[in-house]
C-alpha positions in Angstrom: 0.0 0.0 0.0 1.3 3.3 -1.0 1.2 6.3 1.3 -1.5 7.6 -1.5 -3.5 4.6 -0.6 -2.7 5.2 3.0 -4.1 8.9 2.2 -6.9 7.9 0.5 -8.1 5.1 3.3 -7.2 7.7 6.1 -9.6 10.7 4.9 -12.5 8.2 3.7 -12.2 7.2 7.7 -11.5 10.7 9.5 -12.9 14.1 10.1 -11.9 14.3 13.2 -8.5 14.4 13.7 -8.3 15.7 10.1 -7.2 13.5 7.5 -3.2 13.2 6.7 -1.9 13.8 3.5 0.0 11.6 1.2 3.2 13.5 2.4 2.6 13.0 5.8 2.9 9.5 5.5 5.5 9.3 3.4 7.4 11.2 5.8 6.3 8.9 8.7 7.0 6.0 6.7 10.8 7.4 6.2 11.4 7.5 9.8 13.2 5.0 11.3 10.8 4.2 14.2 7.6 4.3 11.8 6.0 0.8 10.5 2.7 0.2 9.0 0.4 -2.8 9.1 -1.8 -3.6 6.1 -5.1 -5.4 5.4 -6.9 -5.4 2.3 -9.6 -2.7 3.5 -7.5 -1.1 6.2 -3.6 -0.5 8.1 -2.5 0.8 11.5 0.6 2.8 11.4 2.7 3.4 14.9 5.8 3.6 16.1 8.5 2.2 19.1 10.7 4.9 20.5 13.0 3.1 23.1 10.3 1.2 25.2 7.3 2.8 24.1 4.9 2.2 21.7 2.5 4.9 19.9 -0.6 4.0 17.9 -0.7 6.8 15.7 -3.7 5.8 13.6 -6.0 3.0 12.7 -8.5 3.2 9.8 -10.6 1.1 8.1 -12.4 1.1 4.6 -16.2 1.8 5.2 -17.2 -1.3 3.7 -15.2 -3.2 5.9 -16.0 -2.2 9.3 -17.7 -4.5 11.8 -16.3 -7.4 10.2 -13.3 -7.6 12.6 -11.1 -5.5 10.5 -10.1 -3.0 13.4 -10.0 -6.0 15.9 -7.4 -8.0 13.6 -5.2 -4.6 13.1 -5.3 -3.7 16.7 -4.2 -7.4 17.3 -1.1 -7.0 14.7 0.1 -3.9 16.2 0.4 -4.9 19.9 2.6 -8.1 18.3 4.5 -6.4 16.8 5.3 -3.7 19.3 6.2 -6.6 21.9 8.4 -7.9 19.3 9.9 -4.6 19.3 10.7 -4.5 22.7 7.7 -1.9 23.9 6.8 -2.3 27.2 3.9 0.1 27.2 1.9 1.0 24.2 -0.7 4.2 24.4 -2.7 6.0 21.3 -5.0 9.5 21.8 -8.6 8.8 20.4 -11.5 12.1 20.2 -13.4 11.7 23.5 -16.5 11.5 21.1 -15.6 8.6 19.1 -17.3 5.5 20.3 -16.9 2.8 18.3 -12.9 3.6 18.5 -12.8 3.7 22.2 -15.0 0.4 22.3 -12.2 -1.2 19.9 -9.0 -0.1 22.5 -10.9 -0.9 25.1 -11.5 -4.5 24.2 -7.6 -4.8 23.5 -6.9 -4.2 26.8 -6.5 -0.4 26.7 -7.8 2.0 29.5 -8.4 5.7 29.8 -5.0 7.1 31.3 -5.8 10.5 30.9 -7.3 13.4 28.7 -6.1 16.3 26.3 -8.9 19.1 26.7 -9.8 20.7 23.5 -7.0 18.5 21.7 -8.3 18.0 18.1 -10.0 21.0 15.7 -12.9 20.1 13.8 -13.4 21.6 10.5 -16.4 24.0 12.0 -13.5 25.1 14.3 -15.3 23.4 17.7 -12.8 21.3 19.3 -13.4 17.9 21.1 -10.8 16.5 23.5 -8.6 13.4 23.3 -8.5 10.9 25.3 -5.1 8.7 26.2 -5.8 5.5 26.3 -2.6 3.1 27.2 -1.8 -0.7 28.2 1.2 -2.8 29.2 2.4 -4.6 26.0 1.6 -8.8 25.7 
């Protein structure tokens, strides 16, 4: 998957944080730390800095939600951040997002604390972010 597939995926999925551009990935995908996790309909992209792990995003194609997509992504990610060597993995998710808080939750994360007024929606509201974290398997 290209980081213009990556783009493409990532603003069908997301308003809110905005969607990231082709070059944003690319330039994620160039660091060092940076890997990406593909599916047919979907990725997760994160990262390990020393022993911690950051979910940076996780989307899925609309046509392929409920169908354990998110579930099977999630499950790759934490893998391969224990084989990394993460001891801790977190993500931030908007406080108003259900069915993505429902996902973390049921892989183990938990609400460890919140960024008021965090992400910018395109009427120019804001919506916090909550961080969600977990030990690593």
């Amino acid at each position: 998957m290209t980081p213009g597939d990556l783009a493409r995926i990532h603003a069908a999925a997301f308003t809110v944080p905005r969607p990231w551009s082709e070059t944003e990935f690319a330039d994620l995908l160039a660091r060092g730390d940076t890997f990406v996790i593909v599916e047919a309909a979907g990725f997760v992209l994160g990262r390990v800095i020393a022993d911690e792990a950051e979910l940076l995003t996780i989307a899925v194609e609309a046509t392929a939600r409920r169908r354990g997509t998110g579930r099977n992504l999630l499950a790759a990610f934490l893998d391969e951040v224990a084989r990394r060597g993460a001891a801790v993995a977190f993500l931030e998710v908007s406080a108003d997002n259900e069915a993505a808080i429902a996902l973390y939750r049921s892989g183990g994360f938990e609400v460890s604390g919140r960024r008021r007024g965090y992400y910018v929606r395109f009427d120019g509201t804001r919506t916090d972010a909550l961080v969600m974290s977990r030990q690593t398997p």
